[in-house]
C-alpha angles and dihedrals in degrees: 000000000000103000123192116205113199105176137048102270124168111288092241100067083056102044086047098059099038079056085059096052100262111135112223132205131191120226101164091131101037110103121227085271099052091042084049094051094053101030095100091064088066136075094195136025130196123200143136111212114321101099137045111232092197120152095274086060083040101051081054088063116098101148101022107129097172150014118202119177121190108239145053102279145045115208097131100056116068098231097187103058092042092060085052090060098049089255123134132223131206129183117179098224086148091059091067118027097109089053105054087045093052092051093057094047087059096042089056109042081045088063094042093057102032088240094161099041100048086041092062091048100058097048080057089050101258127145103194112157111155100048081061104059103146130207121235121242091220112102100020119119107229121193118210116206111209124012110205124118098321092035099054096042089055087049090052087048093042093054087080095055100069094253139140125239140216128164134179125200110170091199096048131077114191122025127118127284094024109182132166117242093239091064088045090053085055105038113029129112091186135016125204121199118210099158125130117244121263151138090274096053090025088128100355103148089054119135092287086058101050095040082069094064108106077208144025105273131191122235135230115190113184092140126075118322090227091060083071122057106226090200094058097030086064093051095052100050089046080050082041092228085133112035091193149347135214106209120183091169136050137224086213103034111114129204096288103028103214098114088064117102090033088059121126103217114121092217093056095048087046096051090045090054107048114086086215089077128070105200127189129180097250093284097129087110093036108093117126083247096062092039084068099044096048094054084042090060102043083058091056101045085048111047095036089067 
């Protein structure tokens, strides 16, 4: 096959497939245009976030026999219409799973603990213990919203802190700590979202959301910034319905995330300067491990059709 790959991707699944007989272009400085205006020479094409696979890039696509993207979701692909046209699409959810677990894990336990605040303190020379008194993880009860690949890697992490569990996944049907929605609202301490983005959790932590909670919770989002209203995210933490948020993404982030913290918007601003968030710039899948094993199972979707 003739493969494009239009983002940076690790060099083995390349090399992997080149020792199979595919033949594989790069494409990382082309703009959507210039990509459009080759893609029908291709039967594959590789990429993470930088382009927009909608059905006008689509409709272009006479030969195309498969989309991967490296990474867990795919939100810029239209899936739908591609299955109508014959064409396949892979994610590698499984590639990174550890890793976005992992990374809640160490955004919690950093705001449990004001890591990052007493850290900066003392490299200004400041000593400051008991207004860092941190809280312990043991003994609280954590939902987790969505188990699918990074859910059910936290639970099996969280198994070890002395904490009880309860998930929720509307589209599964057996899986461990199932819970309703309605028990979690009433129970949790901490809710963690891993859910894709679509129309259906566009949004889906908002006011309505929050107002549900028995107590204040805090919040995990490793998942997709739109799935959280900022709006209504800030309100809740000045109301302290919510005492503090890890937020690895971002409503406002675009595909390259440098604009960010110039960004005008009151909410953002609000969220970098509160020492009740831990932000981090959508990194939770982003470990050199999981750079490996994504690229490790697009081979293997690839190659076993």
């Amino acid at each position: 096959m003739n493969i494009l790959f239009v983002d940076i991707v690790h060099p083995l699944l390349k090399k992997e497939l080149e020792l199979k007989g595919n033949i594989c272009d790069e494409a990382h400085h082309k703009s959507q245009t210039e990509i459009l205006s080759i893609i029908d020479n291709y039967d594959g094409i590789i990429l993470r976030s930088r382009i927009i696979i909608d059905a006008n890039f689509l409709s272009k696509c006479n030969k195309l026999k498969f989309i991967a993207r490296a990474g867990a979701g795919l939100e810029n692909i239209d899936v739908e219409y591609a299955k109508q046209k014959g064409i396949s699409c892979y994610n590698a959810a499984e590639g990174n799973r550890q890793s976005v677990a992992e990374h809640a894990i160490g955004m919690l336990l950093s705001l449990f603990n004001n890591l990052n605040k007493s850290d900066n303190q003392v490299r200004k020379g400041k000593w400051q213990r008991e207004c860092n008194r941190g809280i312990e993880l043991a003994n609280k009860t954590i939902g987790i919203i969505g188990f699918g690949n990074s859910g059910s890697a936290l639970a099996e992490i969280l198994k070890g802190f002395s904490v009880k569990i309860l998930s929720f996944d509307k589209y599964r049907t057996d899986y461990l700590f199932k819970a309703s929605m309605k028990e979690i609202y009433e129970k949790v301490d901490i809710i963690s979202l891993h859910i894709p983005l679509t129309n259906e959790t566009n949004y889906l932590a908002d006011k309505s959301f929050f107002n549900q909670f028995y107590k204040s919770i805090y919040l995990i989002n490793t998942s997709r910034g739109e799935c959280v209203n900022t709006k209504d995210l800030v309100i809740a933490i000045k109301n302290k319905k919510v005492l503090g948020a890890c937020l690895d993404v971002l409503e406002f982030e675009d595909t390259s995330f440098e604009n960010l913290l110039n960004d005008s918007n009151k909410e953002i601003k609000y969220l970098i300067n509160s020492d009740k968030t831990i932000l981090s710039p959508h990194i939770a899948g982003w470990t050199k491990e999981s750079n490996i094993k994504i690229a490790k199972v697009l081979l293997e979707k690839i190659t076993s059709v």
